[in-house]
C-alpha positions as CSV (number, residue, x, y, z in Angstrom):
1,X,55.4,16.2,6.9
2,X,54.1,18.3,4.1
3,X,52.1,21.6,5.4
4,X,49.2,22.9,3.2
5,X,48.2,26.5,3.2
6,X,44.3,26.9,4.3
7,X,43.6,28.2,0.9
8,X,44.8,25.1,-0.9
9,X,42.5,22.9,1.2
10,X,39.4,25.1,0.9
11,X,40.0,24.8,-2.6
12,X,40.7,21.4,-2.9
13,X,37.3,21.1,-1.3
14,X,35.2,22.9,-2.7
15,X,36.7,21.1,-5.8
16,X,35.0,17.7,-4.4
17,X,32.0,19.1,-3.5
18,X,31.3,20.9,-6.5
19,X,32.2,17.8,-8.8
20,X,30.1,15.1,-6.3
21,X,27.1,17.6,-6.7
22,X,27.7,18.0,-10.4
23,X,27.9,14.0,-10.7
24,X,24.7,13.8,-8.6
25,X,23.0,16.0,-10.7
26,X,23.9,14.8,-14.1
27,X,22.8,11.0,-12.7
28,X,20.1,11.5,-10.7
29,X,18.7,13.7,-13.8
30,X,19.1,11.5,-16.2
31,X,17.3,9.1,-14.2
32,X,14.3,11.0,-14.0
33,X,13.8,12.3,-17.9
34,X,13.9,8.5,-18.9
35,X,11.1,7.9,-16.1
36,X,9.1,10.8,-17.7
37,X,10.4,9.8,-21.3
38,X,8.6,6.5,-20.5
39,X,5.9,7.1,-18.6
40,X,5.1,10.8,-19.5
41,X,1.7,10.0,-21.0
42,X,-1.1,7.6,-19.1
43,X,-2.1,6.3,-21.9
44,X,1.2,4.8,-23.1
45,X,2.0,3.1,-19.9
46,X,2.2,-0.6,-20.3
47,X,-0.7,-2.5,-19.9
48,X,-1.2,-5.0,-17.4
49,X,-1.9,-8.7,-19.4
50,X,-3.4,-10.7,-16.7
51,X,-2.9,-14.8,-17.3
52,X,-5.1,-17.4,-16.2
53,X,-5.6,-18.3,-12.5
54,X,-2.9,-21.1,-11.7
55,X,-3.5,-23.6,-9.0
56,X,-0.7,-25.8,-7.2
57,X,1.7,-26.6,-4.1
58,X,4.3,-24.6,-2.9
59,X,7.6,-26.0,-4.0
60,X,10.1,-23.3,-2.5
61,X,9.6,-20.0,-0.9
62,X,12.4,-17.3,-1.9
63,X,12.9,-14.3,-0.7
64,X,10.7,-12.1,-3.1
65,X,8.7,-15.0,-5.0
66,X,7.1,-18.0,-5.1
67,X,8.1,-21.5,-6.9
68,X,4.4,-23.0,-7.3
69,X,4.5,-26.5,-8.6
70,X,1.5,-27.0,-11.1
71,X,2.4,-30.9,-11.6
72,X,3.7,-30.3,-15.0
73,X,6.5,-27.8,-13.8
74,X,7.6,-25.4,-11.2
75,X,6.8,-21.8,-12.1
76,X,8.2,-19.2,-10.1
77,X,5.6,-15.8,-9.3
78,X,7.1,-13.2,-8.0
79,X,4.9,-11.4,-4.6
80,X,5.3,-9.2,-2.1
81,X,5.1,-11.2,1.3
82,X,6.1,-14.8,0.4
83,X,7.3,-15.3,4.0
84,X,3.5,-16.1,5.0
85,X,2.8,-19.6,2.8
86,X,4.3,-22.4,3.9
87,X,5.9,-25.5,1.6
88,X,3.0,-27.9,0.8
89,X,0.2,-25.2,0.6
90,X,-2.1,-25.8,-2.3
91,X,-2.3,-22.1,-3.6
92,X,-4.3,-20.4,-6.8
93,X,-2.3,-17.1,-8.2
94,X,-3.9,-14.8,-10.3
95,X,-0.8,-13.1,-11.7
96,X,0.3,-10.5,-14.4
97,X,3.0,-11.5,-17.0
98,X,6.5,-10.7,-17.1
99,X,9.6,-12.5,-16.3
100,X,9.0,-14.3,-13.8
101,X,5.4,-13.6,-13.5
102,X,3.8,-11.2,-10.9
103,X,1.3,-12.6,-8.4
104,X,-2.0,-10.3,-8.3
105,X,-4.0,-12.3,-6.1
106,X,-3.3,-15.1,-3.9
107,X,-5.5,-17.5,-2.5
108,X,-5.3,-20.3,0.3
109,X,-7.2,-23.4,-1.3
């Protein structure tokens, strides 16, 4: 077996920790001056387009939405707790659009 001189593996070291920081600091900054590129200002923020209250049964629970069947189709809306309505409640969702649409309000009918 090979032996390495302390020096070598100090410097081999410090070589990976110097370039993982670097590489964290090069992504994690990037990541924040697009955040502040795009969201700098309050008044460009994205405004919220709220649609029309939809009424209809639960088709299928998911694990972060909705699939509300309207009798035409089955829509999904994306919420926060969907683990709380059951399949075969009659719901009305108030949402916000997007792909798929985000549920603002959600009541038991």
């Amino acid at each position: 077996m090979r032996e390495y001189s302390p020096k070598r593996l100090l410097l081999c070291l410090l070589l990976i920790c110097g370039f993982s920081g670097m590489m964290q600091i090069l992504v994690f900054g990037k990541r924040q001056d697009l955040h502040h590129q795009h969201y700098a200002d309050p008044s460009t923020r994205p405004t919220t387009v709220v649609g029309a209250p939809v009424e209809g049964v639960v088709a299928a629970v998911g694990m972060d939405r909705i699939h509300l069947n309207n009798g035409k189709s089955t829509d999904p809306y994306r919420c926060e707790n969907p683990g709380q309505y059951r399949v075969g409640e009659r719901l009305k969702i108030t949402y916000a659009q997007g792909d798929p649409p985000n549920a603002l309000k959600i009541e038991k009918l």
